[in-house]
C-alpha positions as a LaTeX table, in Angstrom:
\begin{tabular}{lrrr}
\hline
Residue & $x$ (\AA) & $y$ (\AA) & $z$ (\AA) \\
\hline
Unk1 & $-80.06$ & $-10.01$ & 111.28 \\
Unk2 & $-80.63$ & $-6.07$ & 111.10 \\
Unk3 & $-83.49$ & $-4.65$ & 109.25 \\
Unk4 & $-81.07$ & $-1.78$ & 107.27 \\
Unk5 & $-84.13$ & 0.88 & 105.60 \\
Unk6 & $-82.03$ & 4.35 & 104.52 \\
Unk7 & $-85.11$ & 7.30 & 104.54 \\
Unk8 & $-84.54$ & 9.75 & 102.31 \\
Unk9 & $-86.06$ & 13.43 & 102.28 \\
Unk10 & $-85.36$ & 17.13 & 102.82 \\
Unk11 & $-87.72$ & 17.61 & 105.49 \\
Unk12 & $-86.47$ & 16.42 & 108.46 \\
Unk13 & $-90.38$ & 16.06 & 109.79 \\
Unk14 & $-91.35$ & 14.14 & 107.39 \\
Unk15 & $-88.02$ & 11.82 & 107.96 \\
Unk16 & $-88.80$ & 11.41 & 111.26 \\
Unk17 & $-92.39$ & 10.37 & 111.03 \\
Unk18 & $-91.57$ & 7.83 & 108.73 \\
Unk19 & $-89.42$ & 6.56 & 111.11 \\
Unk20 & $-91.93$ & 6.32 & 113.85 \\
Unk21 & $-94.07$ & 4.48 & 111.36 \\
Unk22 & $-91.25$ & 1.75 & 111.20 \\
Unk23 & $-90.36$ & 0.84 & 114.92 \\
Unk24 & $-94.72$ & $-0.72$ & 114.17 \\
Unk25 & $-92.69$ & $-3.35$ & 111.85 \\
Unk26 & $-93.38$ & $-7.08$ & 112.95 \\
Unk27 & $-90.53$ & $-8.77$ & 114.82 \\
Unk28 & $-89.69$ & $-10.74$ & 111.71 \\
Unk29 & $-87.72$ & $-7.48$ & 110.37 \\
Unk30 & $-86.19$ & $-6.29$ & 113.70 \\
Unk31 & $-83.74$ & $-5.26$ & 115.04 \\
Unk32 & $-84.01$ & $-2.36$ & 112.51 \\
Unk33 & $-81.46$ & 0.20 & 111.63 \\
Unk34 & $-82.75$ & 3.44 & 109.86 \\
Unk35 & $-80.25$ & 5.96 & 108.28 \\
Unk36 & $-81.35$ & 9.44 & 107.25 \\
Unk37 & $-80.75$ & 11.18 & 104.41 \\
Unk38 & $-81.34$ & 14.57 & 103.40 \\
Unk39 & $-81.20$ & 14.14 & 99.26 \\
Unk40 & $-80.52$ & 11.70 & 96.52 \\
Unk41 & $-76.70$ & 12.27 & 96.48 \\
Unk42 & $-76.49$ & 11.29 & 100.37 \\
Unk43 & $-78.54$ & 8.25 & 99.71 \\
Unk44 & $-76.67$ & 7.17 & 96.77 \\
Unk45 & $-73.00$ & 7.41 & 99.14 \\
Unk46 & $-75.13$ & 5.74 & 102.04 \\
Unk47 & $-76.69$ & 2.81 & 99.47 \\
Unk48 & $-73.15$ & 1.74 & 99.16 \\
Unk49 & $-71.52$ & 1.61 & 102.64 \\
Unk50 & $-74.45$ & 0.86 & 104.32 \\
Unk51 & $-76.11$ & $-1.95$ & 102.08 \\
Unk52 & $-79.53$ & $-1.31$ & 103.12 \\
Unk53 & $-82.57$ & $-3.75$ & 102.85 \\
Unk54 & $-85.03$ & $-0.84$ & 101.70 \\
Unk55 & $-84.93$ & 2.71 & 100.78 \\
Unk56 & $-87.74$ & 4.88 & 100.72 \\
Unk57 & $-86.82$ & 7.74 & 98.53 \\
Unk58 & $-88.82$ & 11.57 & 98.01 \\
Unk59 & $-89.23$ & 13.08 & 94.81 \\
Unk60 & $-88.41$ & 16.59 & 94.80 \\
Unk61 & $-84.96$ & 17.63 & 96.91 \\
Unk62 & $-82.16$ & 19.63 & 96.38 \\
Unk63 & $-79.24$ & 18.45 & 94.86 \\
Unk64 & $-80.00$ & 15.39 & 93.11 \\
Unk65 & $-83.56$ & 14.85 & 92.69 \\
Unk66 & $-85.46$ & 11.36 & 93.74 \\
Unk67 & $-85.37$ & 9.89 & 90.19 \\
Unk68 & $-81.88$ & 11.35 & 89.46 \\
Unk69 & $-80.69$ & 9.03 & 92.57 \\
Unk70 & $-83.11$ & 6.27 & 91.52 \\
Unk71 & $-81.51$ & 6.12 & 88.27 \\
Unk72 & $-78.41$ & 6.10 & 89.80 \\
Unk73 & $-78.81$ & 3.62 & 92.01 \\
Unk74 & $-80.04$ & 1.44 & 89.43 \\
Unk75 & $-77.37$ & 1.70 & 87.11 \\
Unk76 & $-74.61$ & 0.60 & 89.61 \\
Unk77 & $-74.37$ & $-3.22$ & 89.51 \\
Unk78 & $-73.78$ & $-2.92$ & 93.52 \\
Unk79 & $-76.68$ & $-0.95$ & 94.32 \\
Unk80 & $-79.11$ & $-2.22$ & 91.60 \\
Unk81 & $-81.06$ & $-5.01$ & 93.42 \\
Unk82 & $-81.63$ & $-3.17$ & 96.56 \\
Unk83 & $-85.69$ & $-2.54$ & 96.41 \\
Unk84 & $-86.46$ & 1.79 & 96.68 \\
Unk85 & $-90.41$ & 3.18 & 97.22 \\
Unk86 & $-90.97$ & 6.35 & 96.25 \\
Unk87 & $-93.04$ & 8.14 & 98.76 \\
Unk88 & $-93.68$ & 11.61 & 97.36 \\
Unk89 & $-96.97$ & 13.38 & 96.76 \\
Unk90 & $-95.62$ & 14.47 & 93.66 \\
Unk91 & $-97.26$ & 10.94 & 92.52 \\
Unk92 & $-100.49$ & 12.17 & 91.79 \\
Unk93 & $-100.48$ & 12.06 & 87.81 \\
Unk94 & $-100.51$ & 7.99 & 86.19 \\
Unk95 & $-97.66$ & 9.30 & 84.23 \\
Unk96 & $-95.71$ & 10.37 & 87.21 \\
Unk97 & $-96.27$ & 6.91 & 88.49 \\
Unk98 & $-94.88$ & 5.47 & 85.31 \\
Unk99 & $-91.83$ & 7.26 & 85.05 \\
Unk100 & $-90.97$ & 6.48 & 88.82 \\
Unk101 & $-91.97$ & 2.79 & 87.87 \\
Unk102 & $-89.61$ & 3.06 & 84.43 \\
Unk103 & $-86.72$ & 4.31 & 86.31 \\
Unk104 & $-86.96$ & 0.81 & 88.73 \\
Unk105 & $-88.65$ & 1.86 & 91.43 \\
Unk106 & $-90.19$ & $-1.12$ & 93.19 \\
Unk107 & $-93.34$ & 0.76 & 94.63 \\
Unk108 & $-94.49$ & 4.01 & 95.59 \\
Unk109 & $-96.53$ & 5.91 & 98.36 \\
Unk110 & $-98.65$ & 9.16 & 98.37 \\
Unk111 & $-98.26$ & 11.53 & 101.05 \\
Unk112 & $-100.00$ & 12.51 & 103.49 \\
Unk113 & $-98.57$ & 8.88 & 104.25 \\
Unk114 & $-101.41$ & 6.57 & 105.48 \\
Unk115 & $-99.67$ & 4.73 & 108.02 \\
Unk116 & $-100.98$ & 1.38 & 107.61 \\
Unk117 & $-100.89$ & 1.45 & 103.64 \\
Unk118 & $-97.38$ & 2.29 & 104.33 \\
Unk119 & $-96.44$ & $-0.53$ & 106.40 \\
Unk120 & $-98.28$ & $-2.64$ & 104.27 \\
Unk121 & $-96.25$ & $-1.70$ & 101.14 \\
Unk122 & $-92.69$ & $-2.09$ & 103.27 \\
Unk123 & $-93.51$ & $-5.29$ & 104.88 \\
Unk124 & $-94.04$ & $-6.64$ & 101.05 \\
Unk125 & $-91.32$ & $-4.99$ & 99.78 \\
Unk126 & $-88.48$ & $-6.62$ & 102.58 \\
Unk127 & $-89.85$ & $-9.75$ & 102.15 \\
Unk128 & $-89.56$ & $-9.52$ & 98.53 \\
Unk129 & $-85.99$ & $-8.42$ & 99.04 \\
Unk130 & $-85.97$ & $-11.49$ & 101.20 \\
Unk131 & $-87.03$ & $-14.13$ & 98.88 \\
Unk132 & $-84.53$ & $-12.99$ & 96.27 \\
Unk133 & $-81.73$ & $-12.63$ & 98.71 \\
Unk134 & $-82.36$ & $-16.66$ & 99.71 \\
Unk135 & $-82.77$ & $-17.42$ & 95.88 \\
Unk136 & $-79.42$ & $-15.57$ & 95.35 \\
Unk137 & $-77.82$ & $-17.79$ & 98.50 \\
Unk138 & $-78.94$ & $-21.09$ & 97.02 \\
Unk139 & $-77.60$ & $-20.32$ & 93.88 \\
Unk140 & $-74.41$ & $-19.36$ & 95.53 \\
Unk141 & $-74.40$ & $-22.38$ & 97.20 \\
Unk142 & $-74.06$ & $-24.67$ & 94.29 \\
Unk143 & $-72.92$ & $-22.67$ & 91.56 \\
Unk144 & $-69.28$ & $-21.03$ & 91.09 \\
Unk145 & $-69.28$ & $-17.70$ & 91.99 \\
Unk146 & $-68.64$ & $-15.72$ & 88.58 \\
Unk147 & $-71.66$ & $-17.49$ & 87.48 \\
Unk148 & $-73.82$ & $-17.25$ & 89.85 \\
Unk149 & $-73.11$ & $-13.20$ & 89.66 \\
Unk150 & $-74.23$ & $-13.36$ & 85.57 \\
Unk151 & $-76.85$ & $-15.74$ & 86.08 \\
Unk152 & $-78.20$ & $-13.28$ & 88.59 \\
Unk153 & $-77.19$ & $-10.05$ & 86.80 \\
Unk154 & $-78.67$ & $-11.43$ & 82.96 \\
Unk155 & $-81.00$ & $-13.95$ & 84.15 \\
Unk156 & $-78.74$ & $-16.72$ & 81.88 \\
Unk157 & $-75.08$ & $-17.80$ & 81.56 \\
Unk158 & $-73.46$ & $-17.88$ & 78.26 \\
Unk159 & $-71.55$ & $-21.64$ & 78.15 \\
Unk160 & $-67.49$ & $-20.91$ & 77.35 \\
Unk161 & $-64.89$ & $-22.96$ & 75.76 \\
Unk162 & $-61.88$ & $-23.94$ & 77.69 \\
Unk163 & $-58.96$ & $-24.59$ & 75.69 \\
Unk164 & $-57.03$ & $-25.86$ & 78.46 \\
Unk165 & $-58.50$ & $-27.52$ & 82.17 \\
Unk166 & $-58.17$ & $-30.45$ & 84.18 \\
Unk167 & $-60.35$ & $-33.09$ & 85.26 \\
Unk168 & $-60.95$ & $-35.85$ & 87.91 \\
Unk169 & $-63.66$ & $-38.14$ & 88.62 \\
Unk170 & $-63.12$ & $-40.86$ & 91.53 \\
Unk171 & $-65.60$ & $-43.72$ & 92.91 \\
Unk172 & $-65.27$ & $-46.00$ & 95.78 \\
Unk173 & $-64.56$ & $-49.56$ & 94.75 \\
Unk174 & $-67.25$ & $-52.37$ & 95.45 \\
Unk175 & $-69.64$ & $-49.26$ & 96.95 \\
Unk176 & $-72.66$ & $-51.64$ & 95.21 \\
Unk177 & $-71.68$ & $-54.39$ & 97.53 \\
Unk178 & $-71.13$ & $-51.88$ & 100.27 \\
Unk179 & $-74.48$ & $-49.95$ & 99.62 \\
Unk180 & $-76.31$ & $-53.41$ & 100.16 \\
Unk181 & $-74.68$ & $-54.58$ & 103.23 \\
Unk182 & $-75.17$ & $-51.15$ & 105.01 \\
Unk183 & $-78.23$ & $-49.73$ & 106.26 \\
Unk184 & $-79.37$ & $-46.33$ & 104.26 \\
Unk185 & $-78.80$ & $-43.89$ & 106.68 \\
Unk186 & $-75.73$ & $-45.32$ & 107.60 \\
Unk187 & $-74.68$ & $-45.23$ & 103.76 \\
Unk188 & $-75.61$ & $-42.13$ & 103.42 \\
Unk189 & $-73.84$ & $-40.35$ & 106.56 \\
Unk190 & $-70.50$ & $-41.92$ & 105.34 \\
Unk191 & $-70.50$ & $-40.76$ & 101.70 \\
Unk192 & $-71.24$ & $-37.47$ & 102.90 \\
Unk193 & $-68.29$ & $-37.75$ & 105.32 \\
Unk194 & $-66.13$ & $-38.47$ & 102.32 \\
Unk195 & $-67.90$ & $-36.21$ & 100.10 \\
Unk196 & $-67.57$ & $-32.96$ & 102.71 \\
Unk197 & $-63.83$ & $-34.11$ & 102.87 \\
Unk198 & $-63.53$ & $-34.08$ & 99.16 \\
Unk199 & $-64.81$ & $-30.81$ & 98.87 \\
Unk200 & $-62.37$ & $-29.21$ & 101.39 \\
Unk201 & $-59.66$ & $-30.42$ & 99.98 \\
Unk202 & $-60.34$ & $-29.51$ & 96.53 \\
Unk203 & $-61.20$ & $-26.25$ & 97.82 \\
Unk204 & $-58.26$ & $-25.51$ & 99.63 \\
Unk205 & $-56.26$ & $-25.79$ & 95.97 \\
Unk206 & $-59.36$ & $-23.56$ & 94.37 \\
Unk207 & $-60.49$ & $-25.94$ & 92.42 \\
Unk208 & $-64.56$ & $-26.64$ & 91.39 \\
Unk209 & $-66.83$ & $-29.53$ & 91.99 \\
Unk210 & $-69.35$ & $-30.37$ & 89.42 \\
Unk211 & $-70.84$ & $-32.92$ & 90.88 \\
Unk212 & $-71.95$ & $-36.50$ & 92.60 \\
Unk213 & $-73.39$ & $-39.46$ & 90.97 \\
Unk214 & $-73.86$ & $-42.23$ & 93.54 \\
Unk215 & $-71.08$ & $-42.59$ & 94.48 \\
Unk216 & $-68.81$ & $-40.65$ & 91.77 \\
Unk217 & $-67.03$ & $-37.73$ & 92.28 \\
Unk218 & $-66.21$ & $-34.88$ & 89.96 \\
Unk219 & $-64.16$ & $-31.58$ & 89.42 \\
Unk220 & $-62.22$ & $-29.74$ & 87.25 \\
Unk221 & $-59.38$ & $-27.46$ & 87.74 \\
Unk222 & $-59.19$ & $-23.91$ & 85.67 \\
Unk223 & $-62.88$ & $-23.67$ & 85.37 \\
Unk224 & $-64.59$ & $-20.77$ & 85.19 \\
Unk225 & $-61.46$ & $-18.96$ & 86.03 \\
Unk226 & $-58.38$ & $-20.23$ & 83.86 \\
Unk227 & $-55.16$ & $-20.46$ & 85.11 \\
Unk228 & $-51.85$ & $-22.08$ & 83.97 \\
Unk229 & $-51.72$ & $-24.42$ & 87.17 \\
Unk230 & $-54.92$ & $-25.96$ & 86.75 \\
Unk231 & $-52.94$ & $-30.35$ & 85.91 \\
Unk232 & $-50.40$ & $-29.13$ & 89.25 \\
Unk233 & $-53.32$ & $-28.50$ & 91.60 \\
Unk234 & $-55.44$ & $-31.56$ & 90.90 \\
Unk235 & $-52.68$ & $-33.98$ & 90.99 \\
Unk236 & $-52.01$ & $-32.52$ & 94.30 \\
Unk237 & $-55.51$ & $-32.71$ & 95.45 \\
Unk238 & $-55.54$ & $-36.20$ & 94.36 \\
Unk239 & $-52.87$ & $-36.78$ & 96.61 \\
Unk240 & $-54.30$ & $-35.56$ & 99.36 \\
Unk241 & $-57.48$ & $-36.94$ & 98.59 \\
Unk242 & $-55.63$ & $-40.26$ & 98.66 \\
Unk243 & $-53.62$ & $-39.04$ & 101.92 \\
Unk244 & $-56.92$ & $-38.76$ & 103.86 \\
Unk245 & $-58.63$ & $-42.11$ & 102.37 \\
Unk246 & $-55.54$ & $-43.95$ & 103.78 \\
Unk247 & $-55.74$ & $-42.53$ & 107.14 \\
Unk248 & $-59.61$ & $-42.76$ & 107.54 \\
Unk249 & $-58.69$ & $-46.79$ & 106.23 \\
Unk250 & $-56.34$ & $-47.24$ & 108.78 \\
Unk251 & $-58.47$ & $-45.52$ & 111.78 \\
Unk252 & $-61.56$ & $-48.02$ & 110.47 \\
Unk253 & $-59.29$ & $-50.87$ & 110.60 \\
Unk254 & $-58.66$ & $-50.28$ & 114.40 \\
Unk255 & $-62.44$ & $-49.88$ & 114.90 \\
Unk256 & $-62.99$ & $-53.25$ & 112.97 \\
Unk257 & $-65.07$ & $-51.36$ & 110.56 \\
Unk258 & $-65.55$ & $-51.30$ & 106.67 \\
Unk259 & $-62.76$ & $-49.86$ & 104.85 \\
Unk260 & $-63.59$ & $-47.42$ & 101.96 \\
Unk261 & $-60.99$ & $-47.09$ & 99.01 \\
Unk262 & $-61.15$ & $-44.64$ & 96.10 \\
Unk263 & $-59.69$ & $-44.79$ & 92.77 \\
Unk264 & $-59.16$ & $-41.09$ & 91.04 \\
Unk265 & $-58.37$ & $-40.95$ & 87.70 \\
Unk266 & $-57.62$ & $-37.54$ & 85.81 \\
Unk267 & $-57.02$ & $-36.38$ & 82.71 \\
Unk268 & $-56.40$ & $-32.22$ & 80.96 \\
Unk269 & $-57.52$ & $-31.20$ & 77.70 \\
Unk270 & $-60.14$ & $-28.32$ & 76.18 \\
Unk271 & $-63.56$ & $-29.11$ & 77.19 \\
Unk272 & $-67.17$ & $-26.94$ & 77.50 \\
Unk273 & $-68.56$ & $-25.64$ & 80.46 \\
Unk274 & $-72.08$ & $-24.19$ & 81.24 \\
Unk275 & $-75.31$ & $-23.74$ & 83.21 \\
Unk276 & $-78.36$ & $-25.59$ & 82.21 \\
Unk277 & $-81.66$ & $-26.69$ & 83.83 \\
Unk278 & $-84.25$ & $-23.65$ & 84.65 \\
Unk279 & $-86.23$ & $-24.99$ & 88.36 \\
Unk280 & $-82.79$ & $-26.99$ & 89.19 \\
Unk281 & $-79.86$ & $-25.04$ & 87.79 \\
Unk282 & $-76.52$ & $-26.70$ & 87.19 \\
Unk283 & $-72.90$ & $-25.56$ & 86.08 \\
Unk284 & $-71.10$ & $-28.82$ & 84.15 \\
Unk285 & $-68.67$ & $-29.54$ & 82.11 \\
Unk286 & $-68.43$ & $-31.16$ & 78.49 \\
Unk287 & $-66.07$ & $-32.87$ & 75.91 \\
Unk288 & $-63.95$ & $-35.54$ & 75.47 \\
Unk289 & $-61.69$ & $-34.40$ & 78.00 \\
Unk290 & $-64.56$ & $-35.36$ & 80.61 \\
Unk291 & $-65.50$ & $-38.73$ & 78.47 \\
Unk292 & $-61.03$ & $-39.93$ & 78.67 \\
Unk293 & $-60.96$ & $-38.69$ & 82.43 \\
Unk294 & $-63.76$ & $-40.90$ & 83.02 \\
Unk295 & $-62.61$ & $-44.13$ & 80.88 \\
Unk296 & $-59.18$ & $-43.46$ & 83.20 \\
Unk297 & $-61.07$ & $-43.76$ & 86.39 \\
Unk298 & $-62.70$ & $-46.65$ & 85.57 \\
Unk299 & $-59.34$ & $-48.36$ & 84.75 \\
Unk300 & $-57.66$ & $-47.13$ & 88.08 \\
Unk301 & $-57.06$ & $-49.26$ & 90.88 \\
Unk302 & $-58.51$ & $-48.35$ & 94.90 \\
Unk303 & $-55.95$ & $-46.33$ & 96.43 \\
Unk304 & $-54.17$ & $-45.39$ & 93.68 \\
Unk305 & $-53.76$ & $-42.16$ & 91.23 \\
Unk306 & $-53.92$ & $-42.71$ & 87.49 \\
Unk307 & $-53.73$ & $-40.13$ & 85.20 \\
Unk308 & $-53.26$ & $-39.31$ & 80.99 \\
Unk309 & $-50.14$ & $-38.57$ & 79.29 \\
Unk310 & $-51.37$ & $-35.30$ & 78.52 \\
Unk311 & $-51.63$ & $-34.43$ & 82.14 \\
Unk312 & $-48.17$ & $-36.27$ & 83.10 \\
Unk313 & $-46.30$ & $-33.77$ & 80.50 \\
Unk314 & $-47.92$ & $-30.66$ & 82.26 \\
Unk315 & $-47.02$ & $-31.79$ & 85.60 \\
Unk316 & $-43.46$ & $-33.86$ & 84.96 \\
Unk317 & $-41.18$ & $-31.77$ & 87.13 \\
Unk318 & $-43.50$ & $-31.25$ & 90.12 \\
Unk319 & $-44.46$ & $-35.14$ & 90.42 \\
Unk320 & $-42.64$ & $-38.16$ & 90.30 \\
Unk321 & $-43.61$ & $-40.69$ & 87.70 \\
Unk322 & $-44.42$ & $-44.43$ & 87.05 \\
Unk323 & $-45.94$ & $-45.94$ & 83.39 \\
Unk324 & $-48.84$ & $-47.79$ & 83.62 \\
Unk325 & $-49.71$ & $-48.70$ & 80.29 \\
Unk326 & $-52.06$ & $-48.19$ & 77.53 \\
Unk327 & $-56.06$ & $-48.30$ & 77.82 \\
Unk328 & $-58.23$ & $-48.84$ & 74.81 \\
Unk329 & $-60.74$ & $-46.33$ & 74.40 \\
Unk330 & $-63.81$ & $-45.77$ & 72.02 \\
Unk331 & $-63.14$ & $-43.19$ & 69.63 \\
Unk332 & $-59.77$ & $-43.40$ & 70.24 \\
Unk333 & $-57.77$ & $-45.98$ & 68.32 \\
Unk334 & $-54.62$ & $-45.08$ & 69.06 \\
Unk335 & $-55.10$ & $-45.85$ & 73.11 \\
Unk336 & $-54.63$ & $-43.73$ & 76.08 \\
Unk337 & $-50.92$ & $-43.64$ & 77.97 \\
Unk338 & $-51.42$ & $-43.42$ & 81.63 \\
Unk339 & $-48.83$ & $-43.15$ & 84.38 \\
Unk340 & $-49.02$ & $-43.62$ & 88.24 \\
Unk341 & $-48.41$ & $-40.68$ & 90.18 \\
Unk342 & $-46.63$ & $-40.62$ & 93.90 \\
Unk343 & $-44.29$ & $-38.54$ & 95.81 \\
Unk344 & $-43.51$ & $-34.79$ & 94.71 \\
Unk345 & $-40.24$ & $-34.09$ & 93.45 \\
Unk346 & $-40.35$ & $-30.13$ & 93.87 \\
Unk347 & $-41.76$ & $-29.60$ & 97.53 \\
Unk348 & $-41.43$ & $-25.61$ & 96.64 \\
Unk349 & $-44.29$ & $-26.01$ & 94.28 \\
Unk350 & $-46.39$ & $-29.02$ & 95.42 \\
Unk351 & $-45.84$ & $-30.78$ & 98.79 \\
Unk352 & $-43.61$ & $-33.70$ & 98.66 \\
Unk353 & $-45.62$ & $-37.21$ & 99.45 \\
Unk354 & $-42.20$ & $-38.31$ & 100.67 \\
Unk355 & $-41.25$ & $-35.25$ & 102.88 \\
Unk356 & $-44.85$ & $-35.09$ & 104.69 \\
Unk357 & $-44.68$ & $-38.84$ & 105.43 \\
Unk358 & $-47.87$ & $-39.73$ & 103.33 \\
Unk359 & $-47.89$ & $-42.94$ & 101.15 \\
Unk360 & $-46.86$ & $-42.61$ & 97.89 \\
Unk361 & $-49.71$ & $-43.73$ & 95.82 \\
Unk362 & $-48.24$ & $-45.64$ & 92.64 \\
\hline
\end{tabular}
């Protein structure tokens, strides 16, 4: 990956010597690209199109001054993070120091520059950079994207209420006899073969995973972002869900190998979503809705789609539809209504089970 440093000063001497003092970098930060700039209002253009990993910025130029384009730099969400050492021998007074330091700058050099207090102070500063960046990719990795951007931007998430979303958990039935007839590595490999097929498929009709228990399965649909489709797309990534589960079944059957059926049940109402843990961050979801998707799935049968009344009604002309009866449910004494779902009956908004050849699963 290239090492991106902008340089910033109106002498062009003192640019380039800086520059010879960075090809001595360690091969950890190369190759290394160095853009130079001639005053603050160049590096603030450059900041943004180039997206450098470093910026070493002088104090007094023409134009717009070091801490005029420091404070700049700063206060633009896409320019904020990126780490900027003054080097200036304007930085002889503590309270020079401090307002340099005030402004966000992440370190700061004297001139004449000693070279190897210089590369000292750069090498520490891009690994820095570094370490956040890979923080930053790990959160990316398992939180949703919004969040992850104002977990990173306030350092916390503020949980929201959903008024309207849609929820599905699924589990493979008898995995506890499965899990003790299979070795562990074996066990392991195939849920995340399921898993990793779960999560493209979900993906593909944008909606989020929470999360894996054993060998549960959830996600919700119009969470964080909100959207009017969210029942539509998880019935239909139910379906294919199913779709694939019934192929993989058949293919194992031909290789005389265990068979691995799902149940999905699903269910749309308002629920709570939010980040917690500090070390081991998590984005999940809360409410009732979660607690009568769950009591669904439970009551589903392998291979099959069951889903709430609630989510039938948002869904009825995109999906055909089969009663299943009522389920009893704690807080609840007036039951749950669930329905089977199969074969789409508007292929213009959701594929058609019957027109793509999969089974219909009802």
């Amino acid at each position: 990956m290239i090492t991106k440093i902008l340089i910033v000063d109106d002498d062009n001497e003192n640019r380039n010597i800086l520059r010879s003092y960075l090809k001595h970098l360690p091969a950890e930060f190369l190759p290394l690209d160095t853009t130079l700039c001639a005053n603050g209002a160049e590096a603030c253009e450059d900041a943004l199109t180039e997206n450098p990993a470093l910026i070493l910025m002088d104090w007094d130029m023409p134009v717009m001054n070091g801490i005029e384009a420091l404070q700049k730099l700063k206060a633009d969400p896409l320019t904020a993070d990126i780490p900027i050492i003054m080097v200036t021998g304007m930085m002889m007074r503590p309270e020079d120091i401090a307002i340099a330091l005030e402004a966000g700058a992440t370190d700061y050099i004297t001139k004449p520059v000693n070279s190897t207090v210089f590369l000292a102070r750069v090498k520490s500063a891009l690994r820095l950079r570094k370490a956040v960046r890979e923080k930053e990719n790990l959160l990316y990795s398992i939180l949703p994207k919004d969040i992850t951007e104002e977990l990173i931007k306030f350092n916390q998430v503020e949980a929201r209420y959903f008024p309207e979303a849609t929820v599905m958990l699924s589990d493979f039935q008898g995995f506890t006899t499965i899990a003790k007839e299979m070795p562990p590595n074996e066990l392991v490999h195939e849920l995340d073969y399921y898993f990793e097929n779960f999560d493209e498929i979900i993906a593909r009709h944008g909606i989020e995973k929470i999360k894996t228990i054993g060998d549960a399965y959830m996600c919700v649909s119009g969470v964080p972002n909100a959207h009017d489709q969210h029942a539509s797309r998880m019935v239909q990534a139910a379906l294919d869900i199913q779709a694939f589960m019934h192929q993989k079944m058949q293919e194992q059957k031909l290789r005389n190998r265990p068979t691995w059926q799902c149940r999905i049940g699903i269910h749309s109402g308002e629920l709570t979503a939010g980040v917690i843990g500090k070390t081991r961050p998590a984005f999940d979801i809360w409410g009732n809705t979660v607690n009568i998707a769950s009591r669904i799935e439970t009551s589903g049968e392998a291979g099959k789609i069951l889903v709430s009344a609630t989510t039938a009604r948002l869904v009825q002309h995109d999906f055909q539809i089969e009663p299943h009866g009522k389920l009893e449910a704690k807080n609840i004494p007036e039951g749950i209504d669930t329905f089977w779902w199969a074969a789409g009956k508007s292929p213009t908004k959701c594929q058609s089970s019957k027109t793509s050849g999969r089974p219909a699963f009802f």
